[in-house]
N, C-alpha and C positions, 0 to 999 in steps of 0.2 A: 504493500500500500504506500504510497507517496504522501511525503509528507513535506508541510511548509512551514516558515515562520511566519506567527503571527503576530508577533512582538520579540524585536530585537535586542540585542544587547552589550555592553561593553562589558570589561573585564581585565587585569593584569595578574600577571605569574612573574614571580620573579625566581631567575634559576643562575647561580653561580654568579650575584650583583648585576647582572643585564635585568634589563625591564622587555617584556612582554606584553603589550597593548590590543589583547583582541577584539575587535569590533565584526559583530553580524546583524547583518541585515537582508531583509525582503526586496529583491527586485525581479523585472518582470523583463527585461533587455538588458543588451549588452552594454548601450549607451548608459541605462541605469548604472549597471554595475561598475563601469568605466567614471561617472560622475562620484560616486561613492566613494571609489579609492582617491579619486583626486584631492576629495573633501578631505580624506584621513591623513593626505602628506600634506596640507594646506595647513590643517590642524596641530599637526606634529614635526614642523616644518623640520626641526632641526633633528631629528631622530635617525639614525643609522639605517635603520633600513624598514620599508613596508613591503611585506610578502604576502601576498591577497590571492585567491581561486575565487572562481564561481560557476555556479551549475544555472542554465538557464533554458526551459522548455524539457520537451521529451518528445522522442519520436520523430527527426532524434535530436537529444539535449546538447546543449553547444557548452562546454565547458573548458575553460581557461584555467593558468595558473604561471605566478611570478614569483622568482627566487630574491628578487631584487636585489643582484650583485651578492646575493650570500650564495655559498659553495654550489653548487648545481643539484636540484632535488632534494636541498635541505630544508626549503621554504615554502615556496607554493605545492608541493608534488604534495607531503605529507600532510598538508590541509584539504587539500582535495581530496584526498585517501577519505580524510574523516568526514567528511560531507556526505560522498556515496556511503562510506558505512551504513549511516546512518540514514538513509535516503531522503536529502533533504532535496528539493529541487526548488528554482528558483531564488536562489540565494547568494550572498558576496560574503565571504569573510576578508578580512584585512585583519593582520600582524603587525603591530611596527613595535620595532624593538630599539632600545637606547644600550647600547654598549656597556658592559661594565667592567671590562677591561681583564676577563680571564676569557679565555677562548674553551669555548666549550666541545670542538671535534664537531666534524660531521653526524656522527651521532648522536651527541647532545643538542645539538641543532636542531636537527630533525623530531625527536622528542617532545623539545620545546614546545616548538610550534604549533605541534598536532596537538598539545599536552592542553595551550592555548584555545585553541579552537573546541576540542572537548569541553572544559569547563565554561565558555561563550554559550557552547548549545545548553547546556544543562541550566543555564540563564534564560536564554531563549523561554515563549510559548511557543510551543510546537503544536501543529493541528494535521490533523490526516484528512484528505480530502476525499469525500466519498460518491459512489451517487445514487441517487434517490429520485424521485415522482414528488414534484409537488401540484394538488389536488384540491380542487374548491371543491366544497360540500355543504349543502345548505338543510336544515331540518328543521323543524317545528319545534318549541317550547319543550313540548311533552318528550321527545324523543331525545331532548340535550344529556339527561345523567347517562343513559344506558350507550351512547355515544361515545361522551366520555373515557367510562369503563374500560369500554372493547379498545379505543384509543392508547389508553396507559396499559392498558393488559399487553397489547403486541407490540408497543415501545415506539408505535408509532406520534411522530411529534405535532403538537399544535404549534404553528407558526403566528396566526392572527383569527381573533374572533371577533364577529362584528354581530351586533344583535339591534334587529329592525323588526319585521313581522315577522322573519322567518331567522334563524340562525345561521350566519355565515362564517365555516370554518376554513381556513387556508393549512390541511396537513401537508406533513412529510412523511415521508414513506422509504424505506431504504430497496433498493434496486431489486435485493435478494426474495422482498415480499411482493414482488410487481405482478407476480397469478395469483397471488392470498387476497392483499385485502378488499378488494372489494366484494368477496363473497362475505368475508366475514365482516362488514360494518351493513351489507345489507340485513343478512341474517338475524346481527344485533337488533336492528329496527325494524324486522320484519318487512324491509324493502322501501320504508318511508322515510326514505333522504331523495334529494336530489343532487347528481352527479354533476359539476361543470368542468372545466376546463383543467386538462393535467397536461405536466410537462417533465421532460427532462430535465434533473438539473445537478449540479453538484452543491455539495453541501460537507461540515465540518462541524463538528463541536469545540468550545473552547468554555470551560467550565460549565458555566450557566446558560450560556450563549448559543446559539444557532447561528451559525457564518452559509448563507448562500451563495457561492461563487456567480458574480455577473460579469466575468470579462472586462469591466469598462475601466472607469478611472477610481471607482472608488474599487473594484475589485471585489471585496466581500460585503455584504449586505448583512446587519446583525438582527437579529430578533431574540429578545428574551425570553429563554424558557424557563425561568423559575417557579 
């Protein structure tokens, strides 16, 4: 399952007096990511080095990665490494590191950075993207508990309810139940709902929250499900 950042983070490790500055973030192009790192050596103008990767897209993902004048594969490769680990896509990390005057070997290098980028994501919110049917349903008064019920019973989510003469619910539904539910929310009410307009979509949880993936510029659409 693919997974994103949905709140970034910064972070420092310090290893043998060198300083370790990891920064990750959410982007969605190359020019993002490329804008990103720029900001991080603007920021840390005077710092010895920034080693940054990123994973961008799928199918197939375009991914980068910079050593920035540190030894060859000690910097950007092993951050990369931990990104697919952990299957983050869409994502930049940036390393910038301040010298501290003991040389740590290509393999303490390497380490480092990864070591950086590791504790970054554990900072991180991380969200898994999934996908799901979302489904307008509208019912009568009398028919709203037992709705409900069958609703929390299959784990199916309410996204928005609107209540006029008739009740208007906006579910979600995961991909995996796309032959089930609708027999089983008829059955619940013995057939007296009205079905409207469903869609593909993708969608994520982050705590309490419902994140609806819409491609645009705000990218995820929140809805509270507490």
């Amino acid at each position: 399952m693919e997974r994103y950042i949905y709140e970034g983070s910064q972070t420092e490790i310090i290893e043998k007096k060198s300083r370790f500055i990891a920064a990750i973030a959410s982007v969605r192009t190359k020019e993002e990511a490329a804008a990103f790192i720029e900001e991080r050596r603007k920021q840390y103008w005077d710092a010895s080095h920034h080693c940054s990767a990123f994973i961008i897209g799928s199918n197939p993902e375009i991914t980068r990665c910079s050593d920035d004048k540190e030894p060859s594969g000690t910097g950007g490769r092993p951050m990369l490494e931990v990104l697919k680990k952990e299957c983050i896509k869409d994502v930049v990390a940036v390393v910038t590191r301040y010298f501290g005057g003991t040389l740590l070997g290509t393999g303490g290098l390497a380490k480092a950075y990864a070591r950086a980028v590791k504790e970054g994501l554990n900072l991180c919110k991380v969200i898994e993207r999934q996908e799901g049917i979302q489904i307008l349903i509208q019912a009568d008064y009398g028919e709203v508990g037992k709705l409900q019920h069958v609703l929390g019973k299959r784990g199916y989510l309410i996204l928005e309810a609107v209540y006029r003469d008739m009740v208007s619910f906006q579910i979600l539904v995961p991909e995996k139940e796309k032959n089930k539910w609708k027999e089983e929310l008829l059955n619940a009410v013995n057939g007296k709902i009205e079905i409207g307009e469903e869609r593909q979509v993708l969608y994520a949880k982050a705590d309490r929250d419902i994140l609806l993936y819409d491609g645009g510029e705000e990218q995820w659409k929140k809805y509270d499900n507490s």
